[in-house]
C-alpha positions as CSV (number, residue, x, y, z in Angstrom):
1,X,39.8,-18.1,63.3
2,X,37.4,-20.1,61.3
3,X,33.4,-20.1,62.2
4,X,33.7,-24.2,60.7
5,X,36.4,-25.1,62.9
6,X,34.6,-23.9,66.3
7,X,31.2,-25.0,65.3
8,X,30.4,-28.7,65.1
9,X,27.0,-30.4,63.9
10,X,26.5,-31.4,67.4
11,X,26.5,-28.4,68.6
12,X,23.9,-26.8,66.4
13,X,19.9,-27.1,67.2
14,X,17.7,-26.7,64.0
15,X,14.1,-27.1,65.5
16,X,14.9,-25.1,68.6
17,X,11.2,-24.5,70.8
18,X,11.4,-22.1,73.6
19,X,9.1,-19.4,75.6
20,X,11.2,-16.0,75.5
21,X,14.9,-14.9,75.7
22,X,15.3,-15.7,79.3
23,X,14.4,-19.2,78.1
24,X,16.5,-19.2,74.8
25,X,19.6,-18.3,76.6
26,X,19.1,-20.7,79.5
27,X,17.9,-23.7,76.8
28,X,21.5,-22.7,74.8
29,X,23.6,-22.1,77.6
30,X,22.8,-25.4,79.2
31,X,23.3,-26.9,75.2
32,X,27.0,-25.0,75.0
33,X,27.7,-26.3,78.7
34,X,26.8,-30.0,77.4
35,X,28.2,-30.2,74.5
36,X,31.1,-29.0,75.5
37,X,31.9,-30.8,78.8
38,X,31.7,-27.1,80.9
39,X,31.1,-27.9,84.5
40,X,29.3,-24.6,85.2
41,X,26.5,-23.9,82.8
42,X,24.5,-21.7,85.5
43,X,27.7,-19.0,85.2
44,X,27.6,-19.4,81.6
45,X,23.6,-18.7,81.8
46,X,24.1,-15.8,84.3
47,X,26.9,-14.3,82.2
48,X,25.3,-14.3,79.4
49,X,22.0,-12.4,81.1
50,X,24.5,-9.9,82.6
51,X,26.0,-9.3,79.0
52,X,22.3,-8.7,77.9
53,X,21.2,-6.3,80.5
54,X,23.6,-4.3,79.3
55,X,22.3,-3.8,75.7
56,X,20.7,-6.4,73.2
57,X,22.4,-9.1,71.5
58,X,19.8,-9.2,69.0
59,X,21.1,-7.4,66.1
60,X,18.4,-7.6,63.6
61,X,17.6,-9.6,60.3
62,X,16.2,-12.2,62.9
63,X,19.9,-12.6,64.4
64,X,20.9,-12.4,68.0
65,X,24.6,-13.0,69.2
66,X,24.6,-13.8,72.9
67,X,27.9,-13.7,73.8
68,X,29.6,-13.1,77.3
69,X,33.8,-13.2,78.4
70,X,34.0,-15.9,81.1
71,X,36.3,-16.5,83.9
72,X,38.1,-20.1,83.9
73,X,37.5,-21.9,80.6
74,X,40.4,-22.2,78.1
75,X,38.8,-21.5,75.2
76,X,36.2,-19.9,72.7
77,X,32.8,-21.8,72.4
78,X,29.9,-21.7,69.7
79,X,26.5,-23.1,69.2
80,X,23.7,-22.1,67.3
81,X,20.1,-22.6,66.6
82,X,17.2,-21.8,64.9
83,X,14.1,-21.0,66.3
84,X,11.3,-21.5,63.2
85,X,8.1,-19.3,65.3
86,X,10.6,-17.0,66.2
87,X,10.4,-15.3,69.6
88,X,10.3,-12.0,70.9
89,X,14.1,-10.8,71.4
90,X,13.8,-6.7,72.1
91,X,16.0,-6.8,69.1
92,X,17.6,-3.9,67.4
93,X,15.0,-3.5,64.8
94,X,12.3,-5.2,67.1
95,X,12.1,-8.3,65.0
96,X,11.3,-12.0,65.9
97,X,14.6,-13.5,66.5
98,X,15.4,-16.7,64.2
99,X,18.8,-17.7,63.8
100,X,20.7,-17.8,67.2
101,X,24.7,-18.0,67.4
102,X,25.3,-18.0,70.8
103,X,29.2,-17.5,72.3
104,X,31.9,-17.3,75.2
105,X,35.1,-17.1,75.5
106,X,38.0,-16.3,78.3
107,X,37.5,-12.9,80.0
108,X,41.4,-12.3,79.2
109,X,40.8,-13.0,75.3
110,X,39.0,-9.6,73.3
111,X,40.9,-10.4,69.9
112,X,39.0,-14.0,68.9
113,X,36.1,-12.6,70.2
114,X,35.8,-9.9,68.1
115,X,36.9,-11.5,65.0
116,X,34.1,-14.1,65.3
117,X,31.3,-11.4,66.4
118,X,32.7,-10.0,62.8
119,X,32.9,-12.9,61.0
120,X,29.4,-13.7,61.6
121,X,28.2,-10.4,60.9
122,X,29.8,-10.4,57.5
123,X,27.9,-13.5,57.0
124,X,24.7,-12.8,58.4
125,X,24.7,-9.2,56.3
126,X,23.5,-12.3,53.6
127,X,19.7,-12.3,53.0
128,X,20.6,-15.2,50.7
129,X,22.3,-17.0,53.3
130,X,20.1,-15.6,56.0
131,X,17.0,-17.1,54.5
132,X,18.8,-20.3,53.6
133,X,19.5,-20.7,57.5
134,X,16.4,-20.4,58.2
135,X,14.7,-22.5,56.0
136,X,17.3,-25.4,57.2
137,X,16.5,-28.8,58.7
138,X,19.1,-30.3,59.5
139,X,22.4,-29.7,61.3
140,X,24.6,-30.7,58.5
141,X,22.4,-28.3,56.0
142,X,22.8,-25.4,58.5
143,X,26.1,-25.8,59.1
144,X,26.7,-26.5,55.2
145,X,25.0,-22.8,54.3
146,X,27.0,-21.2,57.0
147,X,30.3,-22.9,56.1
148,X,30.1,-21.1,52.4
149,X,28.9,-18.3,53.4
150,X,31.8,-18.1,55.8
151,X,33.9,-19.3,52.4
152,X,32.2,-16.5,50.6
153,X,32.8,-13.7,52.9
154,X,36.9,-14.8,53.1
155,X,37.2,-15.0,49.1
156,X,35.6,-11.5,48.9
């Protein structure tokens, strides 16, 4: 499973302002819910809260991978953003949080999960393409970056 065939420039916010991570995770899961016609984004938001109690999606670098295994959708979903100030996470390495992927997928599916929390790992082990991300300003550009560091990764 390709990153650039789940992750259209729709579904990516470059100038994304919000509080804290309660607020980043509601903000996106409302986004994901949107742009994906998902009827439910409050279980996506409280899903994806649950998931975090449990430990911290912020990996460091200025990533965080919210992700959560939902009853009743059909499919995995991904959006992303980038949050320019940064916001306080509790991330691994106790960071500001920049970059933002943020996915679900059905509760009976571990296999496309995991290859996509590896995929972006590999890609986000970058500080090249970290850095590009983050300096991005548009959807096309981030998704442009990601897509060859995606190509990158596979040709290594």
């Amino acid at each position: 499973m390709k990153l650039q065939d789940i992750l259209a420039r729709n579904q990516i916010l470059v100038d994304l302002k919000v509080a804290d991570k309660n607020d980043l995770i509601s903000t996106m899961g409302r986004f994901l819910a949107s742009t994906n016609d998902l009827s439910d984004p409050d279980l996506i938001i409280r899903k994806l809260l649950e998931r975090e109690a449990d430990m911290t999606t912020g990996i460091g670098h200025g990533i965080a991978i919210p992700h959560a295994r939902i009853d009743g959708i059909n499919r995995l979903y991904l959006v992303a953003a980038r949050c320019v100030e940064g916001i306080e996470y509790q991330a691994l390495d106790e960071q500001p949080v920049r970059l933002v992927f943020m996915m679900i997928s059905p509760s009976n599916t571990t296999t496309e999960h995991r290859q996509v929390l590896s995929v972006l790992s590999k890609i986000m082990s970058s500080e090249q393409v970290r850095a590009d991300l983050t300096a991005a300003t548009t959807a096309d550009q981030f998704r442009s970056i990601l897509v060859n560091g995606e190509n990158a990764c596979a040709s290594q």
